[in-house]
N, C-alpha and C positions, 0 to 999 in steps of 0.2 A: 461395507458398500463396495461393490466391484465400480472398476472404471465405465461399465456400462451404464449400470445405474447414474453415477456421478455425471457422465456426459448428456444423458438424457434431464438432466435439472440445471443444469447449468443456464445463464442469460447474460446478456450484455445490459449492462446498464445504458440507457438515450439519453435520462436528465438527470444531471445532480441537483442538489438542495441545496441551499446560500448557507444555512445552519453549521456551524462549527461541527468539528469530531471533537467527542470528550477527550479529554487529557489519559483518561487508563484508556481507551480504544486506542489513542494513537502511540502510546507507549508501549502496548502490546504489539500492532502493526512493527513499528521499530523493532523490539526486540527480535519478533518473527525474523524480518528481513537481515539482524546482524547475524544470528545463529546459523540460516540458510546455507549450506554450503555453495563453493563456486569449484569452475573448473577448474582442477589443479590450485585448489586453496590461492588461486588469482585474487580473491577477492576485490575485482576490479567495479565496485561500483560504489555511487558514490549517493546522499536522500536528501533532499531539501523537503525541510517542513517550515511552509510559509503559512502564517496564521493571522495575517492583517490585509487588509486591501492595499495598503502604503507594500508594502514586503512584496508584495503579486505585482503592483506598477514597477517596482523597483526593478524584478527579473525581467 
């Protein structure tokens, strides 16, 4: 797939779903995001995964 194609399918998402991410979805999101490189091996970011309503009041 060239980037033409890829940009022509691309969408923003407008609602989320109240439903949980399964445990291997977001474990794989994770890994994705650790392996990712940064500029100049920066690695300057940092992932919260909140998974309770209590965890989301708290931030």
């Amino acid at each position: 797939m060239n980037f033409l194609e890829l940009a022509k399918k691309r969408y923003s998402v407008r609602k989320y779903e109240s439903r949980p991410v399964e445990k291997e979805k977001l474990l794989t999101i994770l890994e994705a995001g650790r392996v990712a490189p940064s500029a100049c091996n920066y690695q300057a970011h940092k992932v919260l995964v909140i998974e309770t309503p209590a965890g989301l009041e708290n931030l």
